[in-house]
C-alpha positions in Angstrom: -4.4 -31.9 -23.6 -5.7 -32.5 -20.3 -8.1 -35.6 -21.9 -5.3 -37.4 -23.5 -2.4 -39.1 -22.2 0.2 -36.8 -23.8 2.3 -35.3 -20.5 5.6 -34.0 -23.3 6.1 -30.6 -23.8 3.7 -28.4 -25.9 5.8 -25.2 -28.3 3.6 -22.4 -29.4 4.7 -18.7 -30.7 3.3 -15.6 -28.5 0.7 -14.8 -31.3 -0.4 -18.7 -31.5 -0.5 -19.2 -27.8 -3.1 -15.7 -27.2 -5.2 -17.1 -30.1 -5.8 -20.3 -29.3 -7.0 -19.7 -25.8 -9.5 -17.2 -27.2 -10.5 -19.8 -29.7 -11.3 -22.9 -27.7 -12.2 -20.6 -24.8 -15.3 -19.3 -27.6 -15.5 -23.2 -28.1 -16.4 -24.3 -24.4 -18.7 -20.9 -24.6 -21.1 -21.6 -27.0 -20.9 -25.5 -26.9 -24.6 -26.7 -26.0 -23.9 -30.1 -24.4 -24.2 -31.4 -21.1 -20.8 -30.9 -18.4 -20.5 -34.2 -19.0 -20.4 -34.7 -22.6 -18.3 -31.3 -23.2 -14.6 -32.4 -24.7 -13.6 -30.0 -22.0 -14.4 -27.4 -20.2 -12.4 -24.1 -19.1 -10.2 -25.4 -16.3 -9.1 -28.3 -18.8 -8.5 -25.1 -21.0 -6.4 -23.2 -18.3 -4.5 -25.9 -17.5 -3.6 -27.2 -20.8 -2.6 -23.2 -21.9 -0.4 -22.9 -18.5 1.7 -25.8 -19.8 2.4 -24.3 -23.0 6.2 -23.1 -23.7 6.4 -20.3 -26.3 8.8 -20.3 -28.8 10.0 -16.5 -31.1 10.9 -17.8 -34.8 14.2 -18.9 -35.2 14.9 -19.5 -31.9 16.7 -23.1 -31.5 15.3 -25.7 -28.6 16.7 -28.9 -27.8 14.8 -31.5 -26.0 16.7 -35.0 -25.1 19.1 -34.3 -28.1 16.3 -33.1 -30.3 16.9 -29.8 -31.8 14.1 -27.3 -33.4 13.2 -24.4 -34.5 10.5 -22.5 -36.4 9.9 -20.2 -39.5 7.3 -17.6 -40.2 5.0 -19.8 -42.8 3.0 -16.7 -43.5 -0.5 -18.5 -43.4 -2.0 -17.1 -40.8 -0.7 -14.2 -38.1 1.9 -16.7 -35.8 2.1 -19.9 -38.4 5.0 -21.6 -38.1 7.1 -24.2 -39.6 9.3 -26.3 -37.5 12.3 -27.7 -38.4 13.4 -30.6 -36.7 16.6 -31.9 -36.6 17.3 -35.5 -34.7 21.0 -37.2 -35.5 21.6 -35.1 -38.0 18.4 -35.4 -40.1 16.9 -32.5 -40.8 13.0 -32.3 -41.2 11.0 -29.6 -42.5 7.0 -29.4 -42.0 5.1 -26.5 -43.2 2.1 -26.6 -41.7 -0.6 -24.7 -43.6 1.9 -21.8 -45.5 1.7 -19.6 -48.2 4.9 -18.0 -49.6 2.9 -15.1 -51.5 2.5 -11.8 -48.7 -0.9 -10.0 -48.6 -1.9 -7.0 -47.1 -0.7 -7.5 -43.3 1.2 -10.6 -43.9 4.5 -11.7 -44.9 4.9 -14.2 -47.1 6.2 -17.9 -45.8 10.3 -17.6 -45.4 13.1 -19.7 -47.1 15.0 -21.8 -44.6 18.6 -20.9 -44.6 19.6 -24.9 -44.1 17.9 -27.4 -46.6 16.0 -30.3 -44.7 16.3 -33.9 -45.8 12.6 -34.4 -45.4 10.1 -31.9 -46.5 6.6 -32.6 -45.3 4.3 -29.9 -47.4 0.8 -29.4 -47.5 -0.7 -29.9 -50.8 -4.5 -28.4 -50.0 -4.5 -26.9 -53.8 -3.0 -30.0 -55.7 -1.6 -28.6 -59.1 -4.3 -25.6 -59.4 -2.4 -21.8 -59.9 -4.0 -18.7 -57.5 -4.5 -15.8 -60.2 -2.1 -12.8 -58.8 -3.3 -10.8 -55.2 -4.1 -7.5 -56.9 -6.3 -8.9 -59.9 -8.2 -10.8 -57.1 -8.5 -8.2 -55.0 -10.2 -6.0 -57.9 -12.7 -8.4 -58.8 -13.2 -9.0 -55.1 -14.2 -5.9 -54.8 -16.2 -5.4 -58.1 -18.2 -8.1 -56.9 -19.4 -6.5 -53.5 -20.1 -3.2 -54.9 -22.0 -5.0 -58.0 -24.6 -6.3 -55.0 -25.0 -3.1 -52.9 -25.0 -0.5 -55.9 -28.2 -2.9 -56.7 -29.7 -2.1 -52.9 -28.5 -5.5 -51.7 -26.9 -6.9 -48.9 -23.5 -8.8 -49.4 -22.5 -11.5 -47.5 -19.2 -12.5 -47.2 -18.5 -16.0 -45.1 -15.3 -15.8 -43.3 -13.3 -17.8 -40.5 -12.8 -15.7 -37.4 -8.9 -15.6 -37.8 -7.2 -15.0 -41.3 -8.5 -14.0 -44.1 -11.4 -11.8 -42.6 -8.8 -9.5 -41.5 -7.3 -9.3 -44.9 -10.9 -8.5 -46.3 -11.4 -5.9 -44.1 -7.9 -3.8 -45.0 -9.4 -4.6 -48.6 -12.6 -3.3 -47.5 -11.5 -0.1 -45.8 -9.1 0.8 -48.6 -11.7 0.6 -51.3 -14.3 2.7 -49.2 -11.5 5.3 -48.5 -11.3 5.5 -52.6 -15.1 5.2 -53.1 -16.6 8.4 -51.2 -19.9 7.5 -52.5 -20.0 3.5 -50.4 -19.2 5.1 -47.5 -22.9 5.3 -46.6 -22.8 1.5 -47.1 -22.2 0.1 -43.4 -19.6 -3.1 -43.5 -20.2 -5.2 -40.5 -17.9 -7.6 -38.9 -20.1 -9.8 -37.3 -18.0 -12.0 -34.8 -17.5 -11.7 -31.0 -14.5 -14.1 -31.5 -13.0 -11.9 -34.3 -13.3 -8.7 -32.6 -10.9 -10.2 -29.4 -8.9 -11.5 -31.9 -8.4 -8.3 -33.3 -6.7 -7.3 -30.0 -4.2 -9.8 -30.9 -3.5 -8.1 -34.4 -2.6 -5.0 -32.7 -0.3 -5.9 -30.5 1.6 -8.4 -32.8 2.0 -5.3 -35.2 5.9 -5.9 -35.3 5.6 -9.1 -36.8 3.3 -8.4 -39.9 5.0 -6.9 -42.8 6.3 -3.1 -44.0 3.6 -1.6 -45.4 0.8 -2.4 -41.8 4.2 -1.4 -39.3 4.4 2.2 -41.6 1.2 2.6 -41.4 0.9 1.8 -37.1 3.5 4.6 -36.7 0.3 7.0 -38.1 -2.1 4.9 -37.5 -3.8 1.7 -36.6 -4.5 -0.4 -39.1 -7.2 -2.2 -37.9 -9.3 0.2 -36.4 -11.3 1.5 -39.3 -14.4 4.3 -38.9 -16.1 2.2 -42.1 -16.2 -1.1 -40.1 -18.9 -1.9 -37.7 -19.3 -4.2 -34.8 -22.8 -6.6 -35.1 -23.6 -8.9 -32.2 -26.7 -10.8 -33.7 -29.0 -10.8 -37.2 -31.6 -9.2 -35.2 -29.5 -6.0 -35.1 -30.2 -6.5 -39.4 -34.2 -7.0 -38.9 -36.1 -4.2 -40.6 -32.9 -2.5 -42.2 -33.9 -2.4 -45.8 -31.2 -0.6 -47.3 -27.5 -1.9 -48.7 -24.5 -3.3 -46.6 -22.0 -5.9 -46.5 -21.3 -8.1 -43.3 -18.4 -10.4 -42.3 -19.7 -13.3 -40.9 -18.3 -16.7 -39.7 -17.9 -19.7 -40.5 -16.4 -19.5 -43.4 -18.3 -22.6 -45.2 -21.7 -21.7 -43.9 -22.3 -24.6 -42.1 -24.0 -23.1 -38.9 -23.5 -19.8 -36.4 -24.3 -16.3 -37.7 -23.0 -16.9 -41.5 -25.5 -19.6 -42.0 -28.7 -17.9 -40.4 -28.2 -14.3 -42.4 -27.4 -16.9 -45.7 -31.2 -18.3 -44.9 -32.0 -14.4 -44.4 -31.2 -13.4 -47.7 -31.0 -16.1 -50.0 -34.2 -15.9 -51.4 -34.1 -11.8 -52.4 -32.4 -11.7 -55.8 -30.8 -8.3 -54.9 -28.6 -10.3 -52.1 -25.5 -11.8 -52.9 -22.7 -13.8 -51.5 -18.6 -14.0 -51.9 -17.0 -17.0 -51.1 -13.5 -15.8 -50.4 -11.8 -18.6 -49.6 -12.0 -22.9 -49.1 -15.0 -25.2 -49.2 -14.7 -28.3 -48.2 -16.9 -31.1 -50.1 -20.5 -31.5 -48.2 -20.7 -28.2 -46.9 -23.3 -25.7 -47.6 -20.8 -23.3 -48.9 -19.4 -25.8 -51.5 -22.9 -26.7 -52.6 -24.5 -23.3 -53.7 -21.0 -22.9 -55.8 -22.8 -25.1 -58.5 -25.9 -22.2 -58.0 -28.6 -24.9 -57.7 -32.3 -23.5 -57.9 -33.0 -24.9 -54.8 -31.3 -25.2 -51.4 -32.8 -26.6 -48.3 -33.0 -24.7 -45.2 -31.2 -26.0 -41.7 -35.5 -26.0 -40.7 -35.4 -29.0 -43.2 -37.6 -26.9 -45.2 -36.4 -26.1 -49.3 -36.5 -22.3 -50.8 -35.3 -21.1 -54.2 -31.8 -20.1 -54.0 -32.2 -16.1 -55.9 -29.5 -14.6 -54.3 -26.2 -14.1 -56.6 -23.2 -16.3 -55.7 -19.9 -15.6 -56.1 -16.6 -16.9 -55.4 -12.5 -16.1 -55.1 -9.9 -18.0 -53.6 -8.3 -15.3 -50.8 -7.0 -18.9 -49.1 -3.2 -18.6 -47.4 -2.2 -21.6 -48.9 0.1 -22.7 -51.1 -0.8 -23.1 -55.0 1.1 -25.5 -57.1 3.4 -22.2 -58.1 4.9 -21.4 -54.5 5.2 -24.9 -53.8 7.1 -25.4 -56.7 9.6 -22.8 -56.1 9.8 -23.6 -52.3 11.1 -26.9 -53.0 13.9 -25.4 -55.6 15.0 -22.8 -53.4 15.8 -25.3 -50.2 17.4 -27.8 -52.3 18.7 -30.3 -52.1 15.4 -32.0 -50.6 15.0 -35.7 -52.4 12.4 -36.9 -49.9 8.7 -34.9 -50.1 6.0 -36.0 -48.2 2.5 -35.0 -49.3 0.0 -33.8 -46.6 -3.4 -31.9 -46.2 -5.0 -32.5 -49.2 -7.9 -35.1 -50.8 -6.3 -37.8 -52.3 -7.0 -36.4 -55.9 -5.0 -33.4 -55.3 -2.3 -35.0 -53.8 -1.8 -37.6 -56.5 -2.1 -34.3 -59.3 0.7 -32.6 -57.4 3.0 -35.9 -57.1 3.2 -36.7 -60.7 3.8 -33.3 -61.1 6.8 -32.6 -59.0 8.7 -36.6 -60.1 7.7 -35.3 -63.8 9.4 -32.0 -63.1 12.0 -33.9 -61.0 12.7 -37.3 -61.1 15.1 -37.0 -58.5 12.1 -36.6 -56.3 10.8 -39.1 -53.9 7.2 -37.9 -53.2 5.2 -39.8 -51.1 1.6 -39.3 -50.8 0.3 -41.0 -47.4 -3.2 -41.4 -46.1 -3.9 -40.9 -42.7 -2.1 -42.4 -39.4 -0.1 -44.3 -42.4 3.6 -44.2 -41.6 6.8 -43.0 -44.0 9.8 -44.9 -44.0 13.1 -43.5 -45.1 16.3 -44.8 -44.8 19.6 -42.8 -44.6 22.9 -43.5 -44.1 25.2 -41.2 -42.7 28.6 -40.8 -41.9 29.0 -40.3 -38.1 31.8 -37.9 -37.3 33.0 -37.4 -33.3 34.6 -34.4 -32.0 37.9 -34.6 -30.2 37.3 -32.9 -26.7 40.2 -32.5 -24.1 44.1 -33.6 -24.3 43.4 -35.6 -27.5 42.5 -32.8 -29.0 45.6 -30.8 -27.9 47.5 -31.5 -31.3 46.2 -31.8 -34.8 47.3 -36.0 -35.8 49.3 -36.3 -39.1 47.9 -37.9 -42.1 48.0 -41.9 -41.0 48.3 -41.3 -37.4 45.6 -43.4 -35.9 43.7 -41.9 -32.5 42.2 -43.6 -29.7 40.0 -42.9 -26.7 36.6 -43.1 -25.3 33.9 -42.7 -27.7 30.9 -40.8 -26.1 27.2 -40.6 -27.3 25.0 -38.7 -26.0 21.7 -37.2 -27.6 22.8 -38.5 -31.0 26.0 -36.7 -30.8 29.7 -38.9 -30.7 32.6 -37.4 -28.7 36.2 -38.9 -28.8 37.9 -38.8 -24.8 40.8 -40.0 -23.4 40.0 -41.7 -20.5 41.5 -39.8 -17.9 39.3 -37.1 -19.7 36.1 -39.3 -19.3 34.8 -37.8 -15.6 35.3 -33.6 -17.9 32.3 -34.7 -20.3 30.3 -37.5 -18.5 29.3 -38.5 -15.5 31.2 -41.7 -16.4 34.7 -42.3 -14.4 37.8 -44.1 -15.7 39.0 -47.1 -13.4 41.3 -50.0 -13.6 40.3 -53.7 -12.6 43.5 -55.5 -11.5 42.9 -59.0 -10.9 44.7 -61.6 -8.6 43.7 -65.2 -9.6 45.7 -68.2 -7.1 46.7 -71.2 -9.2 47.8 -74.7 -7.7 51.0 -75.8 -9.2 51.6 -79.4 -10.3 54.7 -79.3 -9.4 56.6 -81.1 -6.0 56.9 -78.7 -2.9 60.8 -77.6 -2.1 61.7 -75.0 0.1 65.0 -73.5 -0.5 65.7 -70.1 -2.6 68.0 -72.1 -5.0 64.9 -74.7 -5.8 62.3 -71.5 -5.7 65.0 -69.7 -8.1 65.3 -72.9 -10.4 61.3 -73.4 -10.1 61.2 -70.1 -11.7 64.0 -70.7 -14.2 61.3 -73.7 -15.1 58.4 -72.2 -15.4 60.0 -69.2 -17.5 61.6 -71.6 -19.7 58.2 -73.4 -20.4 56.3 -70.1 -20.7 58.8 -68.2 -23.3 58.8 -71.0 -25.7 54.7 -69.3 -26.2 55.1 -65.6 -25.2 57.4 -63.3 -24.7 59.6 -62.2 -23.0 59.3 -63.4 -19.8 61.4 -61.9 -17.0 62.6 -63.0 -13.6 62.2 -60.4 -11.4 62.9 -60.4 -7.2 60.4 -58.6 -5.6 60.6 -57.4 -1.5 58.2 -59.8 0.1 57.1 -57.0 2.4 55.0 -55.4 -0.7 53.4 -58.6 -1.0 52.1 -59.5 2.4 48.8 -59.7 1.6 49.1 -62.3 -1.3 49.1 -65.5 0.4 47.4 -67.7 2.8 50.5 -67.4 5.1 50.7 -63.9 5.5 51.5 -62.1 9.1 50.4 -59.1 10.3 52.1 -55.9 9.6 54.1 -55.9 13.3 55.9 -59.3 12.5 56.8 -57.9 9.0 57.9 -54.8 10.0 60.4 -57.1 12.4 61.6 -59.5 9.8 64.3 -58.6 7.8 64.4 -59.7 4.1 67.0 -63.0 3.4 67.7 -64.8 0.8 65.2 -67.7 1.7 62.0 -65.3 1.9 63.0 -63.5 -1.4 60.2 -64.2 -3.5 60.4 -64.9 -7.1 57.8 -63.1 -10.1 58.2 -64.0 -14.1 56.5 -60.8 -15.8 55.2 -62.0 -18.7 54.6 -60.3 -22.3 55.2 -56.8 -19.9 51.1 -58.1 -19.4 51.1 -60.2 -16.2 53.1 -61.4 -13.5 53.2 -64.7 -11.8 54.6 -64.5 -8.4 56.0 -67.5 -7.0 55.9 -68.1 -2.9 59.0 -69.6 -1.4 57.0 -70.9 1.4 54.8 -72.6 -1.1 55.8 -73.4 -4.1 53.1 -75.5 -5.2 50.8 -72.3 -5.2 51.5 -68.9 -7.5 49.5 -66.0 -8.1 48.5 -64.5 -11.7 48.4 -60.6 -11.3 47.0 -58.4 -14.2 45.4 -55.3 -15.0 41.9 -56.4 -16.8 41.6 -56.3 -20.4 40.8 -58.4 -23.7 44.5 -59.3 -24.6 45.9 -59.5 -20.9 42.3 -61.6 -20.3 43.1 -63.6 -23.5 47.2 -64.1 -22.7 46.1 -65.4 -18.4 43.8 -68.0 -20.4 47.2 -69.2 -22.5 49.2 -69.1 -19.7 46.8 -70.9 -17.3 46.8 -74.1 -19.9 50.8 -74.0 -19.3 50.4 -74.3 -16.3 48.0 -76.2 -15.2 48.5 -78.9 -18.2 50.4 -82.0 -18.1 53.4 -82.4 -20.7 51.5 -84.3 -22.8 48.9 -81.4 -22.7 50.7 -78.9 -24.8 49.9 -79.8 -27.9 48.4 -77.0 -30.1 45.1 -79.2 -30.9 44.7 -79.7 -27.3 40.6 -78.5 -27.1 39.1 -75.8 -24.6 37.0 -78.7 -22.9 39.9 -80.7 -22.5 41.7 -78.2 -21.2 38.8 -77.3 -18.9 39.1 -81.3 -17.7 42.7 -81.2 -16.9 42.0 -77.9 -15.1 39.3 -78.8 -13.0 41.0 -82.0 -12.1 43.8 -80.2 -10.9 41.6 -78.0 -8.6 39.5 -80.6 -7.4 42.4 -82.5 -6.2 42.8 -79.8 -3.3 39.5 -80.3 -2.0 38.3 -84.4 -2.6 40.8 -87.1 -1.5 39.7 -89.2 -4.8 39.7 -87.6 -8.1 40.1 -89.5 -11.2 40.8 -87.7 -15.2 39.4 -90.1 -17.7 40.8 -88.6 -20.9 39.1 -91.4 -23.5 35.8 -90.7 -21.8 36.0 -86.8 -21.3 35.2 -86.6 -17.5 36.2 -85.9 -14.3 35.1 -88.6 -11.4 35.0 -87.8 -7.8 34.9 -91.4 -5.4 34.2 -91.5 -1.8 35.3 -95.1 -0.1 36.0 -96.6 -3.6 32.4 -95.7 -4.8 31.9 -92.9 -7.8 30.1 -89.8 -5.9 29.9 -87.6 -9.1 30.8 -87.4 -12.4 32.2 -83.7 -13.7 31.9 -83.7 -18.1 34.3 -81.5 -20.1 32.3 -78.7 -20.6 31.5 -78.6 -16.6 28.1 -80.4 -16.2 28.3 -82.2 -13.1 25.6 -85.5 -12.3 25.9 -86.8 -9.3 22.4 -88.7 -6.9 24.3 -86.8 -3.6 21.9 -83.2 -3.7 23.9 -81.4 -1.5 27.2 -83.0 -3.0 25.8 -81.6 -6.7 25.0 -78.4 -5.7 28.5 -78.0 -4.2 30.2 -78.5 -7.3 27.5 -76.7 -9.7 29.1 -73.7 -7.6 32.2 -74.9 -7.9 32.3 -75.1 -11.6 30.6 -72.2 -12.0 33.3 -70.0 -10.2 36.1 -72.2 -11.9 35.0 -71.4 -15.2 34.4 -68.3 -14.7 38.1 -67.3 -12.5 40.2 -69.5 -15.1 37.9 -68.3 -18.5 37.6 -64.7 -18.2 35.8 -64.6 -21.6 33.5 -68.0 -20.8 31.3 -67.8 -24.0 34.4 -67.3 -26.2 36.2 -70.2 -25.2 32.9 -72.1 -25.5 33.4 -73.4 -22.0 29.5 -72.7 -20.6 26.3 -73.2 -23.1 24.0 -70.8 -21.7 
């Protein structure tokens, strides 16, 4: 891990993790390359194994909304399969597993919850595994045939797995056969020796019969079973004996140089108990060629008998068969760990069994895509979920996702189950009014009566309200400071005059000024939508409130309104769409209806670029919308 650029988070079980050091730790050991061509080397391998998590079976982790957990798969002492569920999609992948138990193992476990995706290996395509005790007795028929003749028996293992099945075979059969036990059996593996250290201590998680048997006994310590370090231990022994050595395909280490050994004594034989892969010397002597050419280079008659059973922990077509019934409903099955001959076999078989089935077959670093659609459903958390709604009622709030999961909030809920808070935007936007200055409360009061009579005939209701001018001090360019209001008393000439409008918004007149008003509302898309509406009223001409009146010529009647207050000149040319500002008689700059201003004066342009920009953006609070700005 420590050569790559992976930094995520690494799962192991306690059996898994132990192993695994051992193994690669063997690896660095007996690797003859340089320091500097070695994939890694042990402090790689410390470091790597310190940032491993372990993980029991069945116990649930979560990791940025992805949940997992694992099953015993049964293929090996620690195998898992992980289930992993992200949104709601549930995916299963075995791994290597094998659902039938043997002698210190049990067998791979039925999820209680059926994934949507089932990734399987399919290592034996559609072939059948003959049943675990009929193998074992020819198994063992086949060792005692060779050393009843005064040979030796080989037996090519993997360090981990099946040679620890063999050997509870082994020392079973020798228990029942008095006269093998002068027969040695060797177990010729440094690695599978500290491995067995593992076995004992993992006892709890093998199956009935091996935990019975640790409460007399342990298991794997046998008085028939013999540690060998090297084949020179072998040299000069002339008599019968059966060793365990690894690899398990012969294809170098201690396996391979007693296999050279031996091969050419006709009272020898060999077992292949398990998997060859195609190209190895172990698949090779399967066919029992006359011939077979040494690692020297150099070619011998091959006289030695070979043999061959499957003890492999992996699935047949049988188990994976009745796996996939049993955690049904599972459309989607993706085919993995097998040649492409054997995945095909086992494809056609399971659509022909099922043609429900969608069974993909991919080759390697190929990608599957499936689609699903799902309802999403979001949990009601806090004072919505107070009382159960009747059938029709509709309910609102905050909807909250988070690591694939959707909560429904009310707002004031919002700071309980996020880090999010609720606020309010209330917004206070000052408007020029076309309208001739007075300054008495009976013209303020009829300015009002006006304006609400203009506005009502579009939205209702509008109100006339009186409001203490006090509580509104801060709303106008002619404010005083809080020592001169204080002093003041409230008269009928400062009243000041509001219209609430739609119970949405409130335009507050100023008696001092009544060609200015302020729009008041709390932010939001129909109180946004509704100031936009009202803002044509009143900053329109009469003429303007026709209902085919255009956003950009609304945006041209508005702007030349506003720029009124600012340039002594400014013309409105309907027929040509534009807004002109002059300066001693002379055109300046020319402003278009959907705010593009030209102009030759720099400084003057730049001005009003900023100038429209903050008009559109204060009198169209959803720009884009009302198509006021192209980009």
């Amino acid at each position: 891990m420590q050569k790559t650029d992976f930094r995520g988070r690494m799962y192991m079980t306690h059996p898994t993790k132990a192993i695994c050091k051992m193994i690669l730790s063997d690896f660095v050991r007996v690797t003859d390359v340089s320091a500097s061509d070695a994939l890694f080397n042990e402090e790689d391998l410390s470091k790597s194994m310190d940032a491993v998590e372990l993980i029991d079976y069945h116990q649930e982790k979560q990791h940025k909304g992805i949940k997992f957990w694992c099953y015993n798969a049964g293929h090996v002492l620690g195998a898992a399969m992980f289930m992993v569920e992200i949104a709601g999609i549930r995916v299963l992948y075995t791994g290597d597993y094998s659902r039938e138990a043997d002698r210190h193992l049990l067998g791979a476990e039925i999820p209680a919850i059926s994934p949507d995706v089932l990734i399987v290996e399919s290592t034996y395509g559609i072939h059948t595994h003959r049943p675990r005790r009929e193998r074992e007795h020819e198994f063992t028929k086949m060792v005692e045939r060779v050393v009843k003749r005064g040979g030796k028996c080989l037996l090519p293992v993997f360090a981990l797995g099946r040679a620890q099945e063999l050997l509870l075979i082994l020392d079973d059969f020798w228990d029942s056969h008095p006269e093998l036990r002068r027969v040695p059996i060797y177990y010729a593996s440094s690695l599978a020796q500290k491995c067995m250290s593992v076995f004992k201590k993992y006892i709890n998680m093998m199956n009935d019969s091996i935990r019975k048997q640790f409460e007399v006994s342990n298991p794997f310590e046998s008085q028939h079973i013999n540690n060998l370090r090297s084949a020179r231990e072998l040299e000069g022994y002339t008599g019968p004996c059966v060793v365990l050595a690894s690899p398990g395909m012969l294809q170098s280490g201690l396996s391979q140089e007693l296999f050279e050994m031996w091969c050419q004594d006709p009272k020898n034989g060999v077992v292949i108990p398990g998997y060859c892969v195609e190209g190895t010397l172990a698949h090779r002597i399967l066919s029992k060629p006359s011939e077979v050419v040494l690692s020297s280079g150099e070619s011998v008659p091959l006289r030695l008998s070979v043999d061959s059973i499957s003890f492999s922990a992996h699935s047949d077509v049988n188990q994976t068969e009745d796996f996939i019934n049993k955690i049904q409903p599972c459309e989607h099955i993706v085919l993995v760990h097998g040649d492409r001959k054997n995945c095909e076999r086992l494809r056609r078989h399971l659509s022909e069994k099922n043609e429900n089935f969608n069974v993909y077959t991919p080759g390697n670093c190929t990608s599957v895509k499936i689609s699903f659609k799902r309802e999403k459903i979001a949990k009601v958390l806090g004072s919505l979920a107070s009382s159960a709604p009747s059938n029709g009622t509709q309910v609102s709030g905050v909807l909250l996702q988070k690591d694939f999961q959707h909560h429904l909030v009310a707002p004031e809920d919002l700071r309980l189950y996020s880090d999010i808070n609720c606020a309010t935007v209330f917004q206070k936007l000052h408007v020029p009014l076309p309208q001739p200055t007075v300054s008495t409360s009976k013209d303020a009061e009829a300015l009002a009566q006006y304006w609400k009579a203009k506005i009502e005939k579009k939205y209702q209701p509008v109100e006339i309200v009186s409001i203490n001018p006090q509580k509104q001090m801060t709303d106008f360019k002619h404010e005083k400071n809080e020592d001169e209001m204080e002093d003041e008393e409230t008269t009928e000439e400062s009243k000041i005059f509001a219209l609430n409008i739609a119970n949405c918004l409130q335009l507050v007149l100023d008696p001092k000024k009544l060609d200015e008003a302020f729009l008041e509302w709390t932010t939001g898309a129909k109180n946004d939508l509704l100031v936009n509406g009202v803002l044509h009223l009143l900053l329109g001409n009469e003429e303007d409130e026709s209902e085919d009146i255009q956003d950009e010529s609304r945006l041209l009647y508005i702007v030349h309104t506003l720029l009124r207050q600012n340039y002594s000149t400014v013309d409105l040319d309907v027929k040509e769409r534009q807004v002109a500002i002059k300066m001693n008689g002379k055109v300046v700059a020319l402003v278009d209806s959907y705010g593009r201003v030209s102009s030759d004066n720099a400084p003057l342009k730049r001005r009003l670029d900023m100038a429209m920009k903050r008009i559109i953006l204060s009198v169209f609070p959803m720009p884009h919308a009302m198509g006021c700005l192209e980009e």
